[in-house]
C-alpha positions in Angstrom: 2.8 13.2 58.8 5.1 10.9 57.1 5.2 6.9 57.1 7.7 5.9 55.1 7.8 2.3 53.0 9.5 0.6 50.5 7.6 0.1 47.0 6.7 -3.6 47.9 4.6 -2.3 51.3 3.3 0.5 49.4 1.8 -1.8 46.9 0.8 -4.3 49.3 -0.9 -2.2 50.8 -3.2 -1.0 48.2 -3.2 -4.7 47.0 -1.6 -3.4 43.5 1.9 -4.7 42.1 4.7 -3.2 41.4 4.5 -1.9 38.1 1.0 -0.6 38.7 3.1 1.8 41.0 5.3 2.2 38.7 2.5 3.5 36.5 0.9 5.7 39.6 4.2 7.3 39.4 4.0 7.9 36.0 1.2 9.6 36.0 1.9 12.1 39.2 1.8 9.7 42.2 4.1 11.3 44.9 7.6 9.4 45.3 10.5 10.2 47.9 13.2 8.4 46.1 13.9 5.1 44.5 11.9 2.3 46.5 10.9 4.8 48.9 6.7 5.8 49.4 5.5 8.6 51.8 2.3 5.9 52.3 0.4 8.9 53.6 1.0 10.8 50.8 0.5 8.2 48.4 -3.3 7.7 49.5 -4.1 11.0 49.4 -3.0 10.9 45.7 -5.1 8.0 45.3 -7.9 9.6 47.0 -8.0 12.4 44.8 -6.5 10.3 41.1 -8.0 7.0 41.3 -10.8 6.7 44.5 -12.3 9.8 43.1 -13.1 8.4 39.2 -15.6 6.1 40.8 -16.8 8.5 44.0 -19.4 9.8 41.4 -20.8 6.6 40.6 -21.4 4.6 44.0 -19.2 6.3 46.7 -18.1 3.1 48.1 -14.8 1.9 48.3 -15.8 -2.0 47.8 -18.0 -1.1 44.9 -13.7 0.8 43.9 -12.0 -2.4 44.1 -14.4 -4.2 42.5 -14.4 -1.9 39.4 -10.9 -2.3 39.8 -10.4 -5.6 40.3 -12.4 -6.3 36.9 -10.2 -3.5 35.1 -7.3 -5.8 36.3 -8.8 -8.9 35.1 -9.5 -7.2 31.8 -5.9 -6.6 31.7 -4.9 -10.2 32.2 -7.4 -11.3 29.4 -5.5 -9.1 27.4 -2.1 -10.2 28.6 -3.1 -13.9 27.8 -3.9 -12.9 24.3 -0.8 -11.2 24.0 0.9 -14.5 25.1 -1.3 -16.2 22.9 -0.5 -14.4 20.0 -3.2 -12.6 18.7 -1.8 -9.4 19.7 2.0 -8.3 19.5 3.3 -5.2 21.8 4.7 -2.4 19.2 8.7 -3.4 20.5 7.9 -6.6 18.0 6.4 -4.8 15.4 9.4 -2.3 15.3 11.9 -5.0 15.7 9.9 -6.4 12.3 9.8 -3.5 10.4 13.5 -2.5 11.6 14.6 -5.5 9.8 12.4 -4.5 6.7 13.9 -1.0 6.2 17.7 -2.4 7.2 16.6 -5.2 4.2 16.1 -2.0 1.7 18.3 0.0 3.3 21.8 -2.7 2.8 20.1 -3.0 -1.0 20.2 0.7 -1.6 23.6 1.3 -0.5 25.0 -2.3 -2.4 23.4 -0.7 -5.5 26.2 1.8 -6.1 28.7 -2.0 -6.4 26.4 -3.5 -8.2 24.9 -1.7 -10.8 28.3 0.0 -12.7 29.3 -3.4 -13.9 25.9 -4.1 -15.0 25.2 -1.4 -16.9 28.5 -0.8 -18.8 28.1 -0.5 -22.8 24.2 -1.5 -22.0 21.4 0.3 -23.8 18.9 3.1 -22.4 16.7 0.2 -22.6 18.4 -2.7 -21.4 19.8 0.0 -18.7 15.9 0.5 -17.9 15.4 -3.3 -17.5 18.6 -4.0 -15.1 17.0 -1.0 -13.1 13.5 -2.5 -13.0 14.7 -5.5 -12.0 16.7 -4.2 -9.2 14.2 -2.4 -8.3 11.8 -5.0 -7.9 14.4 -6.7 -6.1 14.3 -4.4 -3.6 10.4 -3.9 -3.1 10.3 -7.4 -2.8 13.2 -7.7 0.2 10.6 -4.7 1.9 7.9 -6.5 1.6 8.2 -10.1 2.2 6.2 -12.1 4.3 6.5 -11.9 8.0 5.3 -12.5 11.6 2.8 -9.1 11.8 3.1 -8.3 7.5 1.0 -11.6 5.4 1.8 -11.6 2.2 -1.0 -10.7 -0.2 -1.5 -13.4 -3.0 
C-alpha cells in the first residue's frame, strides 16, 4: 500500500521536524524522491529503527515519545548553549584554524621575498638570528589568540 506525502505531512505526522527527517533519511529511512514520503513505509522503518530501541524497555508507545520528547529537549539545551556560546559547531573551529594555517601559510611563501635581501653579505650567525626571528614571527602569526585558541601567559 502506498500513501504518499510531502516531507512537511510526513513530519507532522510523527510530530518530528524537518531536519529530524532529514536525519531519518540519513540513516536508512525509506524516501520516494525529493519532498516525497511513502508514510506507510516510513512507519514501518520507524517501527523497526526508532520504536524498537525503547520496545525492550516499556513497550509503550507513550512511555517512546516521552523518552523522545526529553532526547529532544536535551537537544535544545544543547542548542541554547551553542547559541550561548559555550560550545562552537566544528564549521567555526575550522573557519578559525583555516585562517591560522592561511596566516603561516602567506608567511612561508613571502619568505622566499623577504629573506634574500636580509641575508646578503650577513654572517652564519647573524644569518641564524634573521632566521630565528622570522621564524618566531611565524609561530607567533599561528598561534595568536583567538575565539576557540586562548593564549597561554
Amino acid at each position: 500500500m502506498e500513501l504518499i506525502v510531502s516531507t512537511k505531512t510526513c513530519a507532522i505526522f510523527f510530530e518530528i521536524t524537518s531536519a529530524t527527517l532529514s536525519l531519518w533519511y540519513k540513516r536508512g529511512c525509506p524516501k520516494i524522491s525529493h519532498g516525497k514520503w511513502n508514510l506507510v513505509e516510513v512507519f514501518k522503518w520507524w517501527q523497526e529503527n526508532i520504536a524498537e530501541l525503547y520496545e525492550n524497555e516499556s513497550g509503550n508507545l507513550a512511555d517512546i515519545k516521552i523518552h523522545y520528547w526529553a532526547a529532544k529537549a536535551e537537544r535544545e539545551r544543547f542548542e541554547l548553549k551553542i547559541k550561548q556560546g559555550q560550545f562552537a559547531s566544528r564549521r567555526q573551529i575550522a573557519a578559525e584554524w583555516a585562517t591560522r594555517v592561511e596566516s603561516v601559510t602567506s608567511g612561508l611563501e613571502m619568505l622566499v621575498d623577504r629573506l634574500p635581501p636580509l641575508l646578503v653579505g650577513k654572517r652564519r650567525r647573524e644569518i641564524a638570528q634573521i632566521l630565528s626571528a622570522e621564524i618566531f614571527r611565524l609561530r607567533d602569526a599561528y598561534a595568536t589568540k583567538g575565539r576557540y585558541c586562548p593564549k597561554n601567559k
